[in-house]
C-alpha positions as CSV (number, residue, x, y, z in Angstrom):
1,X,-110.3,20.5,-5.4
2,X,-107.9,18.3,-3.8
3,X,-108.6,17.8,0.0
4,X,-105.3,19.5,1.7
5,X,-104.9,16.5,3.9
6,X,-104.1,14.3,0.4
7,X,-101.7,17.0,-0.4
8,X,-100.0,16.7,2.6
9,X,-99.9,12.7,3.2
10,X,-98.7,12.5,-0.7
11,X,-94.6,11.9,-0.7
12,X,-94.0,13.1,-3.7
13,X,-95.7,16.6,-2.6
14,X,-93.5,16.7,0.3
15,X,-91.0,16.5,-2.0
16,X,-91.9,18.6,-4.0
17,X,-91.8,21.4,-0.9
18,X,-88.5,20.1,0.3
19,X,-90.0,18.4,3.4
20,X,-88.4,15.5,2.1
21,X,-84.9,14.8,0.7
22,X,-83.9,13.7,-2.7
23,X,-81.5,14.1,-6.0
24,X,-82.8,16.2,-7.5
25,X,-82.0,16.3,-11.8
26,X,-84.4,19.1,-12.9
27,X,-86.6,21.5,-11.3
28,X,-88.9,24.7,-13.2
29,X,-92.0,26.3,-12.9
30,X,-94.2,23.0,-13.1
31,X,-92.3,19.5,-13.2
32,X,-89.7,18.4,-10.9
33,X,-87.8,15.2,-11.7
34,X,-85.3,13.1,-9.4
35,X,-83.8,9.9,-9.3
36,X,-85.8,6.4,-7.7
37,X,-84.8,5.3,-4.7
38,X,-85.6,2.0,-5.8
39,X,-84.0,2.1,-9.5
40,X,-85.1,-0.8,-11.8
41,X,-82.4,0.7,-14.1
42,X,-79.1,2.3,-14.2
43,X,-81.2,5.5,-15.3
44,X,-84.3,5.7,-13.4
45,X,-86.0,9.6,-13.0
46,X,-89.4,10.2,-11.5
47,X,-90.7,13.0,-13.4
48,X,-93.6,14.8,-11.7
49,X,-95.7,17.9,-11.5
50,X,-95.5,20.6,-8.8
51,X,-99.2,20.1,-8.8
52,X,-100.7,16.9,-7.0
53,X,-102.5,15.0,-9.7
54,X,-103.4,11.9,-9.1
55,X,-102.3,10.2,-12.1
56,X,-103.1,10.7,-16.3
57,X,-106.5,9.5,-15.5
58,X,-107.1,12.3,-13.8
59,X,-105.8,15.1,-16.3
60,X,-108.7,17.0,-18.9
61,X,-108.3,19.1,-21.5
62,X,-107.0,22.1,-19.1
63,X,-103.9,19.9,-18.4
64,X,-102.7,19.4,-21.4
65,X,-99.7,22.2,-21.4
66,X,-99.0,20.3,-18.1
67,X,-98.7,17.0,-19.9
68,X,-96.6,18.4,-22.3
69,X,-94.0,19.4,-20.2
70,X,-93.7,16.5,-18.3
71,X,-92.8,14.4,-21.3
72,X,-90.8,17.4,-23.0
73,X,-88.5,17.5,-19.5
74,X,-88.2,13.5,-19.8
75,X,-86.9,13.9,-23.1
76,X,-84.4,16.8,-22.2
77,X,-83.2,14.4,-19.0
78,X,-82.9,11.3,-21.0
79,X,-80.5,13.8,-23.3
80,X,-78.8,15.3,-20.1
81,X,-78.2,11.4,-18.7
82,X,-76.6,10.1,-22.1
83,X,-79.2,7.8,-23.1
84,X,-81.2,9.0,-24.9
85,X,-79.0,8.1,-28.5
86,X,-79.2,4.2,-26.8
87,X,-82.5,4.7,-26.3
88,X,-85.2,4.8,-23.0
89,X,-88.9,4.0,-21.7
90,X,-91.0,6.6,-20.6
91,X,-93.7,4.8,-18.5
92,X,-96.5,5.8,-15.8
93,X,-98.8,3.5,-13.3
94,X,-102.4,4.1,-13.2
95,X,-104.3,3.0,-10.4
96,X,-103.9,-0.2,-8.4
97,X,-103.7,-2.8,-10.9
98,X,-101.4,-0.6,-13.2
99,X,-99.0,-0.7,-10.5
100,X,-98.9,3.2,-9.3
101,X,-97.6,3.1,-5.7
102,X,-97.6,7.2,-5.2
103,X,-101.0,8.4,-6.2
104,X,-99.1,11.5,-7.4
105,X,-98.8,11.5,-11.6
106,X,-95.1,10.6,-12.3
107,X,-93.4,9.5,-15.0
108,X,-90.9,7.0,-15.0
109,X,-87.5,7.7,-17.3
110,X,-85.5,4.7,-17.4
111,X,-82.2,3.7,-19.9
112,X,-79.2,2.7,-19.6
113,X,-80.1,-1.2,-20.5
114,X,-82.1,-3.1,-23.2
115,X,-85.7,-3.1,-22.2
116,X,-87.8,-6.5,-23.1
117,X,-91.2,-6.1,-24.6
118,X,-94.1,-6.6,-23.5
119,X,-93.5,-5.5,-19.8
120,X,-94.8,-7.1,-16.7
């Protein structure tokens, strides 16, 4: 169980219960998915679930409808945006040194631009 007080310190929860604004793109049951306020594209999405989850490394096998849907509504946004016949990275930060900043699984839709390989 998730202490409440994690819950309610976590951004992207407040977003998620409209205690914060944002621009919104998409919005069910379980993922909600807006743009960055910080964009390091001219597409950039954070696509997360309603659910506080920490990151990937915390999802198990129970999760695993959830993790679907994340990646299935990044897909249907990159489609919605226009980039997805261009092409786009779907990425997501794990822990410190991955560079997660919001301990709050999100993923990270960016296109609109070549992308070089490997990242960072």
């Amino acid at each position: 169980m998730i202490p409440a007080e994690t819950v309610r310190d976590c951004l992207f929860c407040r977003i998620v219960a409209d205690e914060v604004p944002t621009t919104l793109v998409h919005e069910d049951d379980e993922v909600v998915a807006f743009r960055d306020i910080a964009p390091r594209a001219p597409t950039h999405i954070l696509v997360i679930p309603r659910r506080h989850v920490a990151s990937v490394a915390a999802l198990d096998e129970a999760d695993l409808a959830l993790a679907g849907r994340l990646v299935l509504a990044a897909g249907s946004i990159a489609r919605q945006e226009g980039v997805s016949d261009a092409g786009y990275r779907i990425v997501t930060n794990i822990g410190r040194w991955g560079g997660q900043t919001v301990d709050h699984l999100h993923l990270h839709l960016m296109g609109g631009r070549p992308f070089d390989w490997p990242p960072g």
